[in-house]
C-alpha positions as CSV (number, residue, x, y, z in Angstrom):
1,X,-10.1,-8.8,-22.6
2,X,-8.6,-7.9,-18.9
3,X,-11.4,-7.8,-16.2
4,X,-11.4,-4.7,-14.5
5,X,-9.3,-4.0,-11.2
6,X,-10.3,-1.9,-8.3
7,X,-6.7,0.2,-8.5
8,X,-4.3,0.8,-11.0
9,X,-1.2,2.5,-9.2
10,X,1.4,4.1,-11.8
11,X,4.8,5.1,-10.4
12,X,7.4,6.1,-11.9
13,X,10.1,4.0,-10.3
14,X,10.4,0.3,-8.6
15,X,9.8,1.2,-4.6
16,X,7.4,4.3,-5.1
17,X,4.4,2.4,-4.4
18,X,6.2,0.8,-1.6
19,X,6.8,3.6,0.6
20,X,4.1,5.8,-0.5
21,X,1.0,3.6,-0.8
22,X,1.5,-0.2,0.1
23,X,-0.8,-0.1,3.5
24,X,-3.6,0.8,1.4
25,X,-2.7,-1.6,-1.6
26,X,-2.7,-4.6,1.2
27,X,-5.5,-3.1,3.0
28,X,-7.6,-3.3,-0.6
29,X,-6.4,-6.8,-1.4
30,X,-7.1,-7.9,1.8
31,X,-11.0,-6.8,1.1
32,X,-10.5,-8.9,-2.0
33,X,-10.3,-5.8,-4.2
34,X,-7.8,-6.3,-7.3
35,X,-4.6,-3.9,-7.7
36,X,-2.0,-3.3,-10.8
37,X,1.3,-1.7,-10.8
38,X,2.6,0.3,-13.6
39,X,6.1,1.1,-13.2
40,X,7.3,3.3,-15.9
41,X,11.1,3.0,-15.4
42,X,13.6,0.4,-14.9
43,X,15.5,1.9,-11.7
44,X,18.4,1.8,-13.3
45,X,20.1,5.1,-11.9
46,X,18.5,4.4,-7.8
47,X,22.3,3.5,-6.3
48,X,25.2,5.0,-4.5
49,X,26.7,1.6,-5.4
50,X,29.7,2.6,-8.3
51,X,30.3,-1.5,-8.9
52,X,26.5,-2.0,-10.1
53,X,26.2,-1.7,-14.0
54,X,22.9,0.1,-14.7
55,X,21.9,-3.2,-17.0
56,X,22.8,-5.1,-13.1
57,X,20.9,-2.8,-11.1
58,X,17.8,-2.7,-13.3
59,X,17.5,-6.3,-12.6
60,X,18.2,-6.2,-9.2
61,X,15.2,-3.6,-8.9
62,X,12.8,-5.7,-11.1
63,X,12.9,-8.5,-9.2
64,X,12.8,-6.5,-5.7
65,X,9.5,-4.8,-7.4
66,X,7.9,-8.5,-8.3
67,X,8.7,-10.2,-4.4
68,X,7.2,-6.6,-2.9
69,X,4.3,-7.4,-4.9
70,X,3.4,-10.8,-3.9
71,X,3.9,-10.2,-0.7
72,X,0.7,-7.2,-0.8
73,X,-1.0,-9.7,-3.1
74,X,-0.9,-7.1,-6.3
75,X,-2.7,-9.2,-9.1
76,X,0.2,-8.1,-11.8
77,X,3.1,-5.9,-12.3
78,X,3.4,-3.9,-15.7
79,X,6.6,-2.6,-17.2
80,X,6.9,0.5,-19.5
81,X,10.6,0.1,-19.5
82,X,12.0,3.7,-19.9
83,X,15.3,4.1,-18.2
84,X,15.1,6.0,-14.6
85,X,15.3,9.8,-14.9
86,X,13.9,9.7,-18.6
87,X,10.8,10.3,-18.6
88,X,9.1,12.8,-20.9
89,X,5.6,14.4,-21.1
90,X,5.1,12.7,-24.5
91,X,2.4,11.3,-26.4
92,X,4.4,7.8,-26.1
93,X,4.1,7.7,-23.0
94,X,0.5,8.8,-22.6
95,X,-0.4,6.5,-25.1
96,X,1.3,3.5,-22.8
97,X,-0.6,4.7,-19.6
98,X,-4.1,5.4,-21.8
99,X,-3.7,1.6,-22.7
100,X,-2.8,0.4,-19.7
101,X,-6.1,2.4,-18.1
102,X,-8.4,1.3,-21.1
103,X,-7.0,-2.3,-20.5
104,X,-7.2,-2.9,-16.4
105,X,-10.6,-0.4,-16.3
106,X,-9.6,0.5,-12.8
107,X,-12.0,2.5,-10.5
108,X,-9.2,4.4,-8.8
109,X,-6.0,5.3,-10.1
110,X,-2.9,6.4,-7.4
111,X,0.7,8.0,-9.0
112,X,2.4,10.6,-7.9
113,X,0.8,14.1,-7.0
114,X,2.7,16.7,-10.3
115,X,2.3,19.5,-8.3
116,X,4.4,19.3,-5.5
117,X,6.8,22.5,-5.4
118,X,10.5,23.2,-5.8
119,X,12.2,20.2,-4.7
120,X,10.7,17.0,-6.1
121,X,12.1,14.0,-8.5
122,X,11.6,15.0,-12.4
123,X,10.1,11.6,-13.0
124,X,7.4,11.8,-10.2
125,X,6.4,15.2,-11.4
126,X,6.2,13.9,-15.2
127,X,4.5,10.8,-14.5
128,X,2.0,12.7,-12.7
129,X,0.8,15.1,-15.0
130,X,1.0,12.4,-17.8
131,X,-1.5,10.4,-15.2
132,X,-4.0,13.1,-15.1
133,X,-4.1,14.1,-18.4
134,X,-4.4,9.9,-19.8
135,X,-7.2,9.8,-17.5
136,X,-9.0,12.5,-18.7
137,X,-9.7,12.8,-21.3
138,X,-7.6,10.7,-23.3
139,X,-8.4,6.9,-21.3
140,X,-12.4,8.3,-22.3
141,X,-12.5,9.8,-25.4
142,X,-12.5,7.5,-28.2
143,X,-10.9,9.6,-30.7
144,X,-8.1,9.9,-28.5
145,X,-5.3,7.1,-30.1
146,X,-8.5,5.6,-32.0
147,X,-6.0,2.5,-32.9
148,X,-6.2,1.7,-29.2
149,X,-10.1,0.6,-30.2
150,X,-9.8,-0.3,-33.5
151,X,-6.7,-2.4,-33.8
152,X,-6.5,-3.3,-29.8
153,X,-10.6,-3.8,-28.9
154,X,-9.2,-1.1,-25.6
155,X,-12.3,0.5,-25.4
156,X,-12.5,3.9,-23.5
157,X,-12.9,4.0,-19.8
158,X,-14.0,6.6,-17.3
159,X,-11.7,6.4,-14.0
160,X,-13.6,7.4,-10.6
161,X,-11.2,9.5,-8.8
162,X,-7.3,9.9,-8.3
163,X,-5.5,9.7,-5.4
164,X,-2.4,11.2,-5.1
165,X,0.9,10.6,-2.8
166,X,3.2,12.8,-1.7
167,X,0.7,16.1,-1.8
168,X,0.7,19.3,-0.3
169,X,-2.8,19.8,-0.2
170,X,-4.1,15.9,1.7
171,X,-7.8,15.7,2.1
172,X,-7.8,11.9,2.0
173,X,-6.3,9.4,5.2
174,X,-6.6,5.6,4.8
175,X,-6.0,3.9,8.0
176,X,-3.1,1.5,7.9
177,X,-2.8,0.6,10.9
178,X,-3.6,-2.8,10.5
179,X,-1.4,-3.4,7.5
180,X,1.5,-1.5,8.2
181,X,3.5,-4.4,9.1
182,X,2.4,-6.2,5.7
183,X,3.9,-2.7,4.3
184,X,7.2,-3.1,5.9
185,X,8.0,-6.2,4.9
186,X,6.9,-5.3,1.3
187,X,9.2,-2.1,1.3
188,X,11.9,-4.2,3.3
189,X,11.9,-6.2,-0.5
190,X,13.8,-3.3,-1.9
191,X,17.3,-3.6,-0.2
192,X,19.0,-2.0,-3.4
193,X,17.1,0.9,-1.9
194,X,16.7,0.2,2.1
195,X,19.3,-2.0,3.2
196,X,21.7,0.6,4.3
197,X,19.2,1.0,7.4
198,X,18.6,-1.8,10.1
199,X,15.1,-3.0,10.3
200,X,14.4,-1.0,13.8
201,X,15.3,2.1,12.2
202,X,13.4,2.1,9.3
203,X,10.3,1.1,10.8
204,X,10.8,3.9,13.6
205,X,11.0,6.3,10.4
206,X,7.9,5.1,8.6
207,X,6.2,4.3,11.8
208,X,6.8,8.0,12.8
209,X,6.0,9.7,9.1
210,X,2.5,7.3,9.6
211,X,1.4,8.6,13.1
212,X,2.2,12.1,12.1
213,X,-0.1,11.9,8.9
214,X,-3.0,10.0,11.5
215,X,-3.5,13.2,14.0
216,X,-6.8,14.2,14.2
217,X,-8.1,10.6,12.7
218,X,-9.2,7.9,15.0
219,X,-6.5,5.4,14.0
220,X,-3.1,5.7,15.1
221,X,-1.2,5.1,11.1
222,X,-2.4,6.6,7.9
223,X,-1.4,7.4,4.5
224,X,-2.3,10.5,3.3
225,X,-3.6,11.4,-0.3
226,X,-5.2,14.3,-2.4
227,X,-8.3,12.6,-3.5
228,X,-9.5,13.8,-6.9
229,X,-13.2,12.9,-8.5
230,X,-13.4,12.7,-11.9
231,X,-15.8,15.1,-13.2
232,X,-17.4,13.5,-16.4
């Protein structure tokens, strides 16, 4: 069986974790805590670029995804392979993340926060709410997709809190202040997605976006989360 990771960080798309929670991924594997990506689509739609097939750009994307990972030291990457922009509020793809929770036992899962008004991307909002309700109850009950025990050996597993990006309502600030440049150089992996901007000017964006989510704390960059715990 799969020995149990301090975060499990679902996103719906290749880069997601990159911009919204890589200081804190390299900040946790630098304390020798373990971290595993989900990514639930392939990325295939993320271009202004009319020469790039979809089948192109996919693979483009995965490989972006895998270097961004080794350099934050993510243990492994996971692919659900649905295309980008199709994601549904299904029990298939509950059942995927359930096993993927069940599997990697995490202690803290981060995705995307479902309940960010009006304007937000279809698949962040799904893949949130699928999140939350595949870790609770479904990743603990056992009844819930019983084949996942009986056929698997995935035995049910209680998550400690959520954490997620992108929220309205932040009551959580990790200081990554120290990793931040470990974050660039992860997000500068993506140039499908950031390579219309020089390196200056991207990092004067992030760096900005970082110190305004840090006032009031007493480190100058943060990244900002609504922390959930799991009430079992």
């Amino acid at each position: 069986m799969t020995s149990s990771v301090y975060a499990l960080v679902i996103t719906a798309h290749p880069d997601d974790a990159e911009f919204a929670v890589a200081g804190s991924v390299a900040r946790w594997t630098r304390q020798g805590k373990e971290v595993v990506y989900v990514i639930c689509t392939n990325g295939d739609k993320g271009t202004s670029d009319r020469t790039l097939s979809p089948e192109d750009l996919a693979v483009i994307r995965r490989k972006e995804q895998q270097e961004a990972a080794d350099v934050l030291g993510v243990r492994e990457v996971v692919w659900l392979g649905f295309p980008d922009q199709g994601l549904e509020d299904s029990s298939e793809l509950r059942k995927m993340v359930v096993r993927e929770i069940r599997k990697f036992k995490p202690e803290v899962v981060v995705t995307s926060d479902p309940y960010r008004k009006y304007i937000w991307h279809r698949d962040h909002r799904i893949i949130g709410q699928v999140v939350v309700d595949a870790v609770f109850p479904y990743a603990r009950d056992h009844l819930s997709y019983p084949d996942l025990l009986v056929e698997e050996g995935l035995e049910p597993h209680k998550v400690e809190e959520l954490l997620f990006w992108a929220a309205e309502e932040l009551n959580h600030r990790l200081d990554i202040t120290e990793t931040f440049d470990v974050k660039m150089a992860a997000l500068r992996c993506h140039k499908s997605q950031v390579g219309h901007r020089s390196q200056k000017e991207l990092e004067d964006i992030m760096k900005k976006r970082y110190q305004d989510l840090a006032k009031g704390e007493p480190f100058e960059l943060a990244e900002a989360f609504h922390r959930i715990k799991i009430p079992y």
